[in-house]
C-alpha positions in Angstrom: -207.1 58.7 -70.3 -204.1 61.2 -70.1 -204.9 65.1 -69.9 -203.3 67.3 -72.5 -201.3 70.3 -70.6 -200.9 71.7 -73.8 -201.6 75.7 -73.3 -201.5 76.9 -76.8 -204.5 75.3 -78.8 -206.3 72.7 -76.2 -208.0 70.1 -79.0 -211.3 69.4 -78.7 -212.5 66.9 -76.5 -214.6 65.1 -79.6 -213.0 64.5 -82.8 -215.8 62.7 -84.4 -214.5 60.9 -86.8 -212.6 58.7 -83.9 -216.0 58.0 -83.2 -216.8 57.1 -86.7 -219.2 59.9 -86.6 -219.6 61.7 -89.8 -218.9 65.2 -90.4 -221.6 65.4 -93.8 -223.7 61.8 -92.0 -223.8 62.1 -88.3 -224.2 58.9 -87.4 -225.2 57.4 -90.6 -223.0 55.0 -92.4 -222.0 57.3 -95.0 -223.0 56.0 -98.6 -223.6 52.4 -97.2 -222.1 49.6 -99.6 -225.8 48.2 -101.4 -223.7 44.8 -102.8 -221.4 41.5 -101.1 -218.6 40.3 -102.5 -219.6 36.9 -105.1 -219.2 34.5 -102.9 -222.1 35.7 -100.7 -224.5 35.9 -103.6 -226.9 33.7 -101.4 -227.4 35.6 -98.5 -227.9 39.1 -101.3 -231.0 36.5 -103.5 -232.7 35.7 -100.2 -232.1 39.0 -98.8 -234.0 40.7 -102.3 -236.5 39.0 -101.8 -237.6 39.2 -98.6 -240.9 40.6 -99.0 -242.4 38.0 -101.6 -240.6 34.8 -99.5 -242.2 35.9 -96.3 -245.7 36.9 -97.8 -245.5 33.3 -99.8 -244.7 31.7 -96.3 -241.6 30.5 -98.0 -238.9 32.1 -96.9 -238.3 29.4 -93.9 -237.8 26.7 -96.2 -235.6 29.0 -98.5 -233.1 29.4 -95.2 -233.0 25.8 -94.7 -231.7 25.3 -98.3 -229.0 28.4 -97.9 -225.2 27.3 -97.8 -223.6 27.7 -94.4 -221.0 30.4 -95.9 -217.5 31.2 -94.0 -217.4 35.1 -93.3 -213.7 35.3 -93.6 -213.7 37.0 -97.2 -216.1 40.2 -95.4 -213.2 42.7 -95.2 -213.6 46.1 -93.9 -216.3 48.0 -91.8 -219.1 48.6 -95.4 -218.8 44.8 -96.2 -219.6 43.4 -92.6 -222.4 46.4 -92.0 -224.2 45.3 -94.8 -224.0 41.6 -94.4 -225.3 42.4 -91.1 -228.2 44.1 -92.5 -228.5 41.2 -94.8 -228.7 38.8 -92.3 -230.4 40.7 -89.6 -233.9 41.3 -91.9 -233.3 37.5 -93.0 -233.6 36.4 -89.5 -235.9 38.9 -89.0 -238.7 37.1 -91.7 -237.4 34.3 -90.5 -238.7 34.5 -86.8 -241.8 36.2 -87.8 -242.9 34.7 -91.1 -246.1 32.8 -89.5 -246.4 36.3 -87.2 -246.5 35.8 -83.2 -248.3 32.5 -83.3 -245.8 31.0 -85.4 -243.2 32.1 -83.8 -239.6 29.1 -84.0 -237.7 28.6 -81.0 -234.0 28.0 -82.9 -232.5 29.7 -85.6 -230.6 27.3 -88.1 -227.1 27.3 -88.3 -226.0 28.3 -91.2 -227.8 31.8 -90.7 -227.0 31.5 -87.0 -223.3 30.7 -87.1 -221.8 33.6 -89.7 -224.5 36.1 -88.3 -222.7 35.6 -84.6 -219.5 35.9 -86.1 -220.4 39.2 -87.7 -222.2 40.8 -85.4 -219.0 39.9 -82.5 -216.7 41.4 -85.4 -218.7 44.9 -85.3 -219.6 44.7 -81.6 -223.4 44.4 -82.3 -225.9 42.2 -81.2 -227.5 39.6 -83.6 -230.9 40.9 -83.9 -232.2 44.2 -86.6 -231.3 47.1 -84.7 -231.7 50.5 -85.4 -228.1 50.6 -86.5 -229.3 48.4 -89.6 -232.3 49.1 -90.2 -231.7 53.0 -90.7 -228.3 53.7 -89.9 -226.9 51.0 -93.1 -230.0 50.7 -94.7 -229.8 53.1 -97.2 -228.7 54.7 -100.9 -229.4 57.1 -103.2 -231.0 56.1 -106.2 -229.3 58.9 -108.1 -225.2 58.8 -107.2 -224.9 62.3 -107.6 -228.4 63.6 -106.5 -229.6 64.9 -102.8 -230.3 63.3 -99.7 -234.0 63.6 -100.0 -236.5 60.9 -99.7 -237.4 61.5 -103.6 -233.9 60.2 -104.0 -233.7 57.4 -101.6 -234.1 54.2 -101.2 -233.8 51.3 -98.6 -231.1 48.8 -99.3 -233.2 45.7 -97.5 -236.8 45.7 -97.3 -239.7 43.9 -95.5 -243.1 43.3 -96.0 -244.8 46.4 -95.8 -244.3 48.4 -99.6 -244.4 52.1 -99.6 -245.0 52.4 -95.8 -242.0 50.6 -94.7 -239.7 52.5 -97.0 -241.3 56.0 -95.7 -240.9 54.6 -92.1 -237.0 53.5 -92.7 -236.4 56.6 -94.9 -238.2 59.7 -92.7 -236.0 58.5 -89.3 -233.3 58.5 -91.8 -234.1 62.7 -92.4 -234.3 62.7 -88.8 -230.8 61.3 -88.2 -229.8 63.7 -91.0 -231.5 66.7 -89.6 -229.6 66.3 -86.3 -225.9 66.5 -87.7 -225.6 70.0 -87.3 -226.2 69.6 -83.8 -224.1 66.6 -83.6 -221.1 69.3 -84.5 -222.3 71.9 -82.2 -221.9 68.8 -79.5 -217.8 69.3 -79.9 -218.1 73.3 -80.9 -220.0 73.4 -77.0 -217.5 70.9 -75.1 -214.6 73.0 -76.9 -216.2 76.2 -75.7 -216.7 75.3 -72.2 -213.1 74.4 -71.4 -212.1 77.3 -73.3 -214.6 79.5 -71.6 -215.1 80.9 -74.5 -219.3 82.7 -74.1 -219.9 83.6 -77.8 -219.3 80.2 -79.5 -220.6 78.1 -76.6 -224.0 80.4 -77.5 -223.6 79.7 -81.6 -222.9 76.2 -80.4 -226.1 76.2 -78.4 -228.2 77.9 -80.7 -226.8 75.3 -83.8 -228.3 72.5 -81.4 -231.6 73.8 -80.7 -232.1 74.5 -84.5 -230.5 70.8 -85.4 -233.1 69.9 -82.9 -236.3 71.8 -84.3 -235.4 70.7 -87.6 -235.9 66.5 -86.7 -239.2 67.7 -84.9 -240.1 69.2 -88.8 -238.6 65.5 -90.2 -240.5 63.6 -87.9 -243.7 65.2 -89.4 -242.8 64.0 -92.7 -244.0 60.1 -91.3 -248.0 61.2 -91.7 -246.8 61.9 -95.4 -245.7 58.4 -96.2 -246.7 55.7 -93.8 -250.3 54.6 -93.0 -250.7 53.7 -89.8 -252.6 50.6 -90.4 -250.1 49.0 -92.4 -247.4 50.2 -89.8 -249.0 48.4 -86.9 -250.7 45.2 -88.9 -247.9 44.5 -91.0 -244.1 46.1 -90.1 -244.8 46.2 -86.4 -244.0 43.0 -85.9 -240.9 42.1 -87.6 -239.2 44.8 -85.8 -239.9 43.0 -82.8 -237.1 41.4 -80.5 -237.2 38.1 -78.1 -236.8 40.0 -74.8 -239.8 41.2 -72.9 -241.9 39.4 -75.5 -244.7 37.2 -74.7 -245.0 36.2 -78.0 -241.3 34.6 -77.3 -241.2 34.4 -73.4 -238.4 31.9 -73.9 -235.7 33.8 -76.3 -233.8 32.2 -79.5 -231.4 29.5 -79.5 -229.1 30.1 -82.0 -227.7 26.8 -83.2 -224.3 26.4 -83.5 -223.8 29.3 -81.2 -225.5 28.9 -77.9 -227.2 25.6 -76.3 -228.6 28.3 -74.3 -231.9 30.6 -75.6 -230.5 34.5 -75.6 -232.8 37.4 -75.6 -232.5 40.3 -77.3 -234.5 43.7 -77.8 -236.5 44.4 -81.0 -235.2 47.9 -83.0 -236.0 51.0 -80.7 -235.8 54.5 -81.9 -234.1 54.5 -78.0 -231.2 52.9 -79.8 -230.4 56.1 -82.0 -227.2 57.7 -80.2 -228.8 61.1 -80.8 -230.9 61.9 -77.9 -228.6 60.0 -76.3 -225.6 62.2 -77.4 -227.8 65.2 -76.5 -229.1 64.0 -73.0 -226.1 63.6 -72.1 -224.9 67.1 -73.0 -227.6 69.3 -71.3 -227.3 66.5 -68.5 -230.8 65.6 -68.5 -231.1 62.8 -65.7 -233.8 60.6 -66.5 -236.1 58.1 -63.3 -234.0 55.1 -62.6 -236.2 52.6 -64.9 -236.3 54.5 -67.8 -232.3 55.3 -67.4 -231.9 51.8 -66.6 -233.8 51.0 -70.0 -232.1 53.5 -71.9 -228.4 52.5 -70.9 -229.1 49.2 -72.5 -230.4 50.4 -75.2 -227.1 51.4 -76.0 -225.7 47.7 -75.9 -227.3 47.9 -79.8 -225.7 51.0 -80.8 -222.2 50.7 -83.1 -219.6 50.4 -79.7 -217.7 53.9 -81.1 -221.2 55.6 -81.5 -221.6 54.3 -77.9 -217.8 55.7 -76.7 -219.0 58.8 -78.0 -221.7 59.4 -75.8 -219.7 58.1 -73.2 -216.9 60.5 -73.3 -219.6 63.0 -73.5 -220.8 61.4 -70.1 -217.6 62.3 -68.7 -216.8 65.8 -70.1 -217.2 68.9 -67.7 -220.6 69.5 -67.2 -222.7 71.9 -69.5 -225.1 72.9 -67.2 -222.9 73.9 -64.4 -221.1 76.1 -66.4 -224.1 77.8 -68.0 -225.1 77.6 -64.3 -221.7 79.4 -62.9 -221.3 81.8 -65.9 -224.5 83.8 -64.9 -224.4 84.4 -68.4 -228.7 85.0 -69.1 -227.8 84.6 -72.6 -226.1 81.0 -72.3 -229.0 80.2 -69.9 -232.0 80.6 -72.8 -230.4 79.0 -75.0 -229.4 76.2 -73.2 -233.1 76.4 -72.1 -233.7 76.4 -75.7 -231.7 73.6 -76.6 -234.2 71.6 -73.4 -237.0 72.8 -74.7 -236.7 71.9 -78.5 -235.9 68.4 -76.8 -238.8 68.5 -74.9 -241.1 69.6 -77.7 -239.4 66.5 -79.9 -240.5 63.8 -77.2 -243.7 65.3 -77.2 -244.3 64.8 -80.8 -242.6 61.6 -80.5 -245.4 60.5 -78.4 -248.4 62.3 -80.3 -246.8 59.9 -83.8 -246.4 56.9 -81.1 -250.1 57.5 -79.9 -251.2 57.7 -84.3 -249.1 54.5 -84.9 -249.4 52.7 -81.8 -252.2 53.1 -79.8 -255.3 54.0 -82.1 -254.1 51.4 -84.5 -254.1 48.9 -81.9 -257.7 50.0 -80.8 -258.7 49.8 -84.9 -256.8 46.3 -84.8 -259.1 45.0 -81.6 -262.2 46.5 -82.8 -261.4 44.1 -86.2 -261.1 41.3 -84.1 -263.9 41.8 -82.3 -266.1 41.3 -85.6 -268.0 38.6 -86.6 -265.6 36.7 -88.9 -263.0 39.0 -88.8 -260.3 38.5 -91.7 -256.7 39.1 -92.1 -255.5 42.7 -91.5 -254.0 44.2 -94.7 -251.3 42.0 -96.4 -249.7 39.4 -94.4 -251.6 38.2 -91.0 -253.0 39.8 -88.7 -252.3 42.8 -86.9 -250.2 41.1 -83.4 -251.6 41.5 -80.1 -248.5 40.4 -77.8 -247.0 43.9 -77.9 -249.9 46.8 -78.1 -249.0 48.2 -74.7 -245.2 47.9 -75.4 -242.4 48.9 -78.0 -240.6 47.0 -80.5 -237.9 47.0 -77.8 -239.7 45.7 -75.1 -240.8 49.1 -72.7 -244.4 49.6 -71.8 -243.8 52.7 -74.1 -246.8 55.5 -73.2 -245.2 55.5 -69.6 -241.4 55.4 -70.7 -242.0 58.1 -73.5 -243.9 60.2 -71.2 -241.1 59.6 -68.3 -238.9 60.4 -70.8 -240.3 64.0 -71.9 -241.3 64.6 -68.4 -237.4 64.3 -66.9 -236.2 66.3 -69.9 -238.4 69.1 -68.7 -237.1 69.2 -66.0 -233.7 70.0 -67.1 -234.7 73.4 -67.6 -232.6 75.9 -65.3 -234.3 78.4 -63.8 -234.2 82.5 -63.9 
């Protein structure tokens, strides 16, 4: 990449919206299209009804009737987002319709072949990702009215009811909550080659408020998802064919690969802002957890992933708060490490609600004589209550994870 000698007015480092980063969205598809062109009027019926299909158990045989449709009249970025979030949550029910015991081994080709061909045209992989399932999954059911979760909606929806649209829509106010410190990202990078102290602090202090303000829309999630119904029922359709013994042996997609591929489940490690902020206040994470967390980013939208790399490779935060000897810059880049701190821990107190106790409530119900099905459809999976939807052993990677970021703190 060329260096800009240009004395007079240095441009920032970040423009987002080469990033496809949105100035009012952050990393949200702004105002995601909700409807396909005619032609792919099949994919849009199966795709409404998702929820009723997969509860009926029908949903398999529904795909095997499906037209093996051409993707060539997708044009533009909206159209192929959404069919991608069409056919991700179609696969999705389709892989998990008879839950983990039920599991198929190839996925048919006529939801195989165009999904491939859409996820290579947007550089995604072809499994749900967080990129669909929050990211596009989403409009207002008032045009005009706020982005609140009174006023929202999910696009695509799974078994699961009012839980699953509370789960999708409270990480959507979380990506939300962060834009502001999204922004300060470039004000901070723009500031530090411009050594410019007083909006390098406004930038930091923007970021650790941006950063407060998830922790407050993470709460939200004890407001509109019950725990039972996240683990029994959503849990596992959000769950990938890597690191899974429920599928040890990954997915052939037919018409694609004679080979299985494996690919990891949606992960809240694929949203590109903690990645975006790690990088930032250079917070070095252990090797595994790095390791994890830098293929996590293989499921991210590849300009969301640029961005974090360029932030990667811009001069170094720290060192300059470090060097300034600037107190002021130093507590509130301590600040900024903190709020990130405090956000992982809560992270891990929801993960621990969600996750763990549910899974002890789910054995405890399968311990009893004639135990039944868990609320709605099947019951509650058993291959992944040690591990995320993406495949970590998650109490130890979260934990590593808040642990490192600690650590980032620079001392008086």
């Amino acid at each position: 990449m060329e260096t800009s000698d240009d004395t007079e007015e240095p441009p920032l480092p970040l423009a987002l919206a080469t990033f496809q980063v949105s100035e009012e969205f952050g990393f949200l598809l702004p105002d995601p299209l909700t409807e396909l062109p005619a032609p792919y009027g099949p994919w849009m019926d199966i795709a409404h009804g998702l929820p009723q299909l997969i509860v009926s158990h029908q949903l398999r045989s529904r795909v095997h009737q499906m037209p093996q449709l051409s993707t060539q009249h997708l044009r533009g970025r909206e159209q192929l987002h959404l069919a991608h979030l069409v056919l991700s949550f179609i696969t999705m029910g389709y892989v998990w319709q008879e839950g983990e015991e039920g599991t198929v081994q190839v996925l048919p080709r006529n939801l195989a072949v165009p999904y491939w061909e859409v996820s290579q045209a947007l550089g995604l992989p072809p499994i749900l990702s967080h990129a669909d399932f929050v990211l596009a999954n989403w409009r207002r059911k008032d045009p005009h009215g706020p982005l609140e979760i009174e006023n929202l909606d999910p696009i695509i929806t799974l078994p699961g009811g009012e839980s699953l649209r509370g789960f999708i829509l409270v990480t959507l106010l979380v990506e939300k909550a962060a834009v502001p410190g999204i922004k300060a990202i470039t004000q901070a990078l723009g500031a530090v080659l411009q050594r410019d102290g007083d909006t390098l602090h406004r930038a930091l202090e923007e970021l650790a408020g941006a950063i407060g303000a998830m922790s407050a829309a993470l709460r939200r999630m004890h407001d509109y998802v019950d725990p039972e119904v996240f683990y029994s029922v959503i849990r596992i359709f959000l769950s990938g064919w890597k690191d899974n013994p429920a599928m040890p042996h990954g997915l052939v997609y037919e018409g694609v690969s004679p080979e299985a591929l494996a690919f990891s489940g949606g992960s809240a490690a694929q949203s590109t802002v903690l990645h975006a902020f790690d990088e930032l206040l250079g917070i070095c994470h252990r090797q595994d957890t790095a390791a994890f967390l830098h293929r996590m980013r293989d499921y991210m939208p590849p300009a969301h992933r640029a961005f974090v790399e360029r932030i990667g490779g811009a001069a170094s935060l720290r060192q300059h708060v470090l060097s300034s000897g600037d107190a002021r810059l130093r507590l509130a880049f301590n600040r900024c490490v903190s709020a990130l701190a405090d956000f992982r821990s809560y992270h891990i107190t929801v993960v621990t609600k969600y996750i763990a106790t549910a899974a002890a409530k789910a054995r405890a119900r399968r311990a009893e004589p004639g135990a039944g099905a868990g609320p709605s459809a099947g019951k509650a999976p058993a291959a992944l209550e040690d591990k995320g939807t993406g495949g970590s052993h998650i109490f130890s990677f979260l934990k590593s994870i808040r642990d490192s970021t600690r650590e980032g703190l620079i001392s008086a």
